[in-house]
C-alpha positions in Angstrom: -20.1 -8.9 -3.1 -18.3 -10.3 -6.2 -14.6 -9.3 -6.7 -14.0 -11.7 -9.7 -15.3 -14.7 -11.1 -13.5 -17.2 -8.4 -13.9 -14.8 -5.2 -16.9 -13.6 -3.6 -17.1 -11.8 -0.7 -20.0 -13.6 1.8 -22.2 -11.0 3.2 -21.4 -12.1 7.0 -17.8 -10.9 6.2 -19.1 -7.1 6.1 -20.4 -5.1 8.6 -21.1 -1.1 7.9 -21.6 1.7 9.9 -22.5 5.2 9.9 -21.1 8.1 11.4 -21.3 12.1 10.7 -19.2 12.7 8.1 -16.5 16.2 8.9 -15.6 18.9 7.1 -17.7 21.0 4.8 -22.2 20.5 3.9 -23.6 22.7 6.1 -26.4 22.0 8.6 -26.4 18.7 5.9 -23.3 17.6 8.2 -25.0 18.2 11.9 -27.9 16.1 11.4 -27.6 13.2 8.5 -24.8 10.5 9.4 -23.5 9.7 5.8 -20.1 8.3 6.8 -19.4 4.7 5.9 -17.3 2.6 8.2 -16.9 -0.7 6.4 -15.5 -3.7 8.1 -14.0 -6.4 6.1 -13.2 -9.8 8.5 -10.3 -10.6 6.0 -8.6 -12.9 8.6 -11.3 -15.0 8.9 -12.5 -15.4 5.3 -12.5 -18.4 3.7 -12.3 -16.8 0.4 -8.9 -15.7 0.6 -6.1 -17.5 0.3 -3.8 -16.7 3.3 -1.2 -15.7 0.5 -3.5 -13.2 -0.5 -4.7 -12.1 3.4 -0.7 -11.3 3.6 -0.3 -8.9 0.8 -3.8 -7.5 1.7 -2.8 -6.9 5.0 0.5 -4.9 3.7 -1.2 -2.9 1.0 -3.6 -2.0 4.0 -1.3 -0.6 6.5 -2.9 0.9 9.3 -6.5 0.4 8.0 -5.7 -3.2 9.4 -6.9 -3.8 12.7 -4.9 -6.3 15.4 -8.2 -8.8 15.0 -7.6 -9.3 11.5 -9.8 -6.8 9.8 -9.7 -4.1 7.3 -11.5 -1.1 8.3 -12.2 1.7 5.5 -13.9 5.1 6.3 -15.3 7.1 3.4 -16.5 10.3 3.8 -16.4 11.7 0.3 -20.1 12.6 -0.6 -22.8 14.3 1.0 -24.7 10.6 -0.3 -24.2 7.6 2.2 -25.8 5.4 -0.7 -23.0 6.7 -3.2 -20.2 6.6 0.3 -21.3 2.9 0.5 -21.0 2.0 -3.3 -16.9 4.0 -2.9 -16.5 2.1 0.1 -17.0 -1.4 -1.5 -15.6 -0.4 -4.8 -12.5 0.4 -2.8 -12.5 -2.5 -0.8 -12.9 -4.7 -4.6 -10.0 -3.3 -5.7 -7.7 -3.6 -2.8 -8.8 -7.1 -2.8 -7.9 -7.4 -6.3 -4.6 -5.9 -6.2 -3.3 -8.3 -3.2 -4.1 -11.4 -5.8 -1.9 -10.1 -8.0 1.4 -11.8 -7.0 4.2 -9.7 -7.4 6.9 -11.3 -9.7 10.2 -13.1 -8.4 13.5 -10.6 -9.1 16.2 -12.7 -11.4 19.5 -11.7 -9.9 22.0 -11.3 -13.4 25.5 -10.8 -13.4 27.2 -7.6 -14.0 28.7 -7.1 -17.7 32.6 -7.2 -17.7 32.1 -3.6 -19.3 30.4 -2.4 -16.2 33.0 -4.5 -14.0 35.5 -2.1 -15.6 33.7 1.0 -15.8 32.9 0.4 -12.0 36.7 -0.6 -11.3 38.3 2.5 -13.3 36.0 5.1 -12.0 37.1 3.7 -7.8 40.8 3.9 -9.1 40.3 7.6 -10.6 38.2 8.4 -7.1 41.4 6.8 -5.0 44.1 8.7 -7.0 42.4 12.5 -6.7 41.9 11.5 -2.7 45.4 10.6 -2.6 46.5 13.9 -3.7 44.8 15.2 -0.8 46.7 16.0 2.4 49.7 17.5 3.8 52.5 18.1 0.6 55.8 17.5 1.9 59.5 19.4 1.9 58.8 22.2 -0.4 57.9 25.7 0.6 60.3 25.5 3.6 
């Protein structure tokens, strides 16, 4: 399976299996099992940088199984052929997003303007909370 031109996914790293599918289809549902279960080993692939298995395994979740593979169940069609083709097209573009890396943040330093703003708007907060509270002597 070919993700882009530099990675390709070897065929022992995939294993698929069918299941019946839930939900709606009729008598189409009891009998045909059109579920795809596809099983990525992405911890053991030497395709993937381990970079790349990290963000993988975080834009995964809970589809990531303790031995290190992906697991992704589609059930979407009454098709397998076409619930095979989603599978591996979703699987492609996870695989694809985790090689994007995400871009370091550049801390910057506040404006003076803001500095002030900020340092106003606490003093105008601390003067209406100091008006707050018992008032003393008059009234008695």
């Amino acid at each position: 399976m070919r993700i882009n031109d530099e990675i390709t996914i070897q065929d022992w790293e995939l294993t698929e299996s069918f299941t019946r599918a839930s939900g709606p289809g009729g008598q189409n549902v009891n009998k045909v099992s059109t579920a795809v279960e596809l099983r990525f080993e992405a911890a053991r692939s030497p395709s993937l940088t381990p970079a790349v298995k990290q963000r993988l395994k975080r834009l995964a979740g809970r589809r990531w199984g303790a031995d290190g593979a992906l697991l992704l169940r589609v059930e979407d069609t009454r098709s397998q052929a076409r619930n095979r083709e989603i599978a591996r097209e979703r699987l492609a573009e996870m695989i694809r997003q985790a090689l994007i890396a995400p871009r370091r943040r550049i801390a910057t330093k506040p404006t003076y303007g803001s500095q002030r703003r900020r340092l106003e708007g606490k003093t105008r907060r601390g003067a209406i909370k100091s008006l707050r509270g018992r008032v003393d002597g008059e009234g008695e």
